[in-house]
C-alpha atoms as one frame of an Amber mdcrd trajectory, in Angstrom:
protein
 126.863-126.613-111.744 123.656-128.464-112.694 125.393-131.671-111.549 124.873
-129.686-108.068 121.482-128.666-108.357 120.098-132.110-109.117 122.305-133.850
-106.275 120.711-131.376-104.097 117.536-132.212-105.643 117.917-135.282-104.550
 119.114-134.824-101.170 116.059-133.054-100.757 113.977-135.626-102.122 115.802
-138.448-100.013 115.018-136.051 -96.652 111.564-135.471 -97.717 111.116-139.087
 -98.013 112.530-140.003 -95.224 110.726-137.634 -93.185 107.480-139.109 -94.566
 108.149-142.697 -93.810 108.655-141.539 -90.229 105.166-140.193 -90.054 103.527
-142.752 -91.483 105.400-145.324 -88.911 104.107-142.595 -86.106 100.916-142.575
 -87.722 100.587-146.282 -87.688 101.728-146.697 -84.463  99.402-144.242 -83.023
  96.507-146.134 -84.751  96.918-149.114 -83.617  97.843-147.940 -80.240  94.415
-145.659 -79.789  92.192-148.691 -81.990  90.551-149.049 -78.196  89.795-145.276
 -77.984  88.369-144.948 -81.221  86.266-148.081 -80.844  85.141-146.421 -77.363
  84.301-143.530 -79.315  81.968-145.189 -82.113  79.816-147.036 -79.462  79.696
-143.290 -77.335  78.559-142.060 -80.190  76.092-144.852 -81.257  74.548-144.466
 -77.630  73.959-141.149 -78.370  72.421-141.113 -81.239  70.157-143.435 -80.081
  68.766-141.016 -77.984  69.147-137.962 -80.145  68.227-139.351 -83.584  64.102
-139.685 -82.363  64.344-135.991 -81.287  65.702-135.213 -84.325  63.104-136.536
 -86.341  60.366-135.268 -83.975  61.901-131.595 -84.174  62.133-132.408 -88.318
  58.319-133.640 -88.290  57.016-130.676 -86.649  58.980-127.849 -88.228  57.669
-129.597 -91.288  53.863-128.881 -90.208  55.096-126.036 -89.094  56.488-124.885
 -92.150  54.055-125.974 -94.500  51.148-124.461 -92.738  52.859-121.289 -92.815
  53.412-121.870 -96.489  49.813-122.331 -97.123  48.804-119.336 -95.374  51.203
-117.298 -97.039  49.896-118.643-100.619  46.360-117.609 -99.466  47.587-114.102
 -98.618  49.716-113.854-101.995  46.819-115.305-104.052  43.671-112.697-102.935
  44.851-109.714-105.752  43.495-112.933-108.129  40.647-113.252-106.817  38.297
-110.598-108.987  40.103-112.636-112.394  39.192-116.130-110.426  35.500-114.848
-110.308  35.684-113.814-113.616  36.679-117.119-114.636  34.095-118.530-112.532
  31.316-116.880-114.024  32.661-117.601-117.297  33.185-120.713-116.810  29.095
-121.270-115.461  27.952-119.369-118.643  29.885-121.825-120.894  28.092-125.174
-119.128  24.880-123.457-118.409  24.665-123.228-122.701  25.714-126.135-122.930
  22.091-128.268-121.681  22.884-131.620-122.911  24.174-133.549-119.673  27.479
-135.158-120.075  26.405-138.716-119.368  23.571-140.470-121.137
């Protein structure tokens, strides 16, 4: 019985197998048979990035500004509940040179 199983085993293996081969002949054949098409296909797509690749950037650059302004103004907005503790600081900070009368350099 397990003399069975393993010859069908490997009649399924040899099928398998076989079956592969075939596609990788197909596959081969069809390669070298489209090479032209594909080649076609690289230098339609090099044309066209040629001309999309400069928008690309120029969309990148000025969602970048765009971006980053936005970013600042949204920092300014988050950062006014500080400001009474930067005033603070500031006053603080004009006490602590003010005592300080020696000037820094000689």
């Amino acid at each position: 019985m397990a003399a069975v199983l393993v010859l069908a085993g490997l009649a399924l293996a040899a099928v398998v197998f076989c079956v592969m081969l075939v596609g990788l002949v197909l596959n081969v054949a069809f390669r070298v048979l489209l090479f032209p098409l594909f080649l076609l296909k690289w230098l339609a797509m090099a044309v066209v990035m040629l001309v999309v690749a400069p928008v690309l950037a120029l969309v990148g650059v000025v969602l970048a500004v765009v971006f980053s302004a936005v970013a600042v103004v949204f920092g300014a907005l988050l950062s006014i509940p500080f400001l009474p503790i930067l005033a603070v600081g500031v006053v603080l900070w004009a006490l602590l040179v003010k005592s300080n009368g020696r000037p820094a350099a000689a």
